[in-house]
N, C-alpha and C positions, 0 to 999 in steps of 0.2 A: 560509695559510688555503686549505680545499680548495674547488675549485671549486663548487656547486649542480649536483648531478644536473640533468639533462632529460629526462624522459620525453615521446616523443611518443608521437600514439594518434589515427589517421585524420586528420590532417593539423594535430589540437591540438596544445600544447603545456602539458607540467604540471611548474611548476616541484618541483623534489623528488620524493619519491618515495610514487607510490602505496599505500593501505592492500589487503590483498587481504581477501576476506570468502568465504566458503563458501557454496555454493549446490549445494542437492540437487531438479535439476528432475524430474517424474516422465520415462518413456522419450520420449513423444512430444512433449514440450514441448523437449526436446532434439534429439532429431531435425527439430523446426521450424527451432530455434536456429541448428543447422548447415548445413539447408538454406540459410535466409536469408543467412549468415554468407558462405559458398560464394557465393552467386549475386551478394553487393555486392563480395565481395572484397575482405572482412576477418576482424578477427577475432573471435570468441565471446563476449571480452571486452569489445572495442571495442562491441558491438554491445548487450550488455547494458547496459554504461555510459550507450548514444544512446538507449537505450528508457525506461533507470529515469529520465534528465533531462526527457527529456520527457514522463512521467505527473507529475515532481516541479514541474514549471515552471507545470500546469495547471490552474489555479484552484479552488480547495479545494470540494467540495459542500456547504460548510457554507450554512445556510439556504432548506436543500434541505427535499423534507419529511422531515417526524418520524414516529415510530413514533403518535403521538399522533394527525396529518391523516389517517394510515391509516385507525384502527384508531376515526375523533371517533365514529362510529356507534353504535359499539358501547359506549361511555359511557356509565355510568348506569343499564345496559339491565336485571341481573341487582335485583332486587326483595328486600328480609328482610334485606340485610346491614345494619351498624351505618354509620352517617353517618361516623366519623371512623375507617375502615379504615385509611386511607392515611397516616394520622400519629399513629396509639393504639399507642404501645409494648407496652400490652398483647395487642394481637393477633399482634406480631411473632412471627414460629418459630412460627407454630401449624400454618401452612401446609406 
């Protein structure tokens, strides 16, 4: 039996082997990249990997406001339409 790869990656360790994914950043978002990358003294990847973990670890914005608490004001406001716009099949695609 062959032994399990180890990938290390700034001081981790990942048993097996990583998946790689493509990434097309515009110029200056990569130019950040590298700066950053250079100044902790690592690498592009590494650094990507520590950034997408921690937006992923941060608790969801769910029960955040809605498009709804935005916009309650304006609810209601337009006057002549039909009362059940919002669920008459017959109105659908007319828009």
């Amino acid at each position: 039996m062959r032994p399990k790869r180890i990938a290390r990656t700034n001081g981790t360790y990942y048993a097996g082997f990583m998946r790689r994914i493509s990434l097309k950043p515009p110029d200056e978002f990569l130019a950040e990249l590298n700066r950053e990358a250079k100044a902790r003294r690592v690498t592009k990847s590494s650094l990507i990997r520590e950034i997408l973990q921690k937006s992923l670890r941060r608790p969801s914005k769910a029960g955040g406001v809605s498009c709804y608490d935005v916009a309650r004001d304006l609810a209601g406001v337009v006057k002549g339409l039909p009362e059940d716009l919002a669920d008459n099949s017959e109105y659908m695609g007319r828009w």
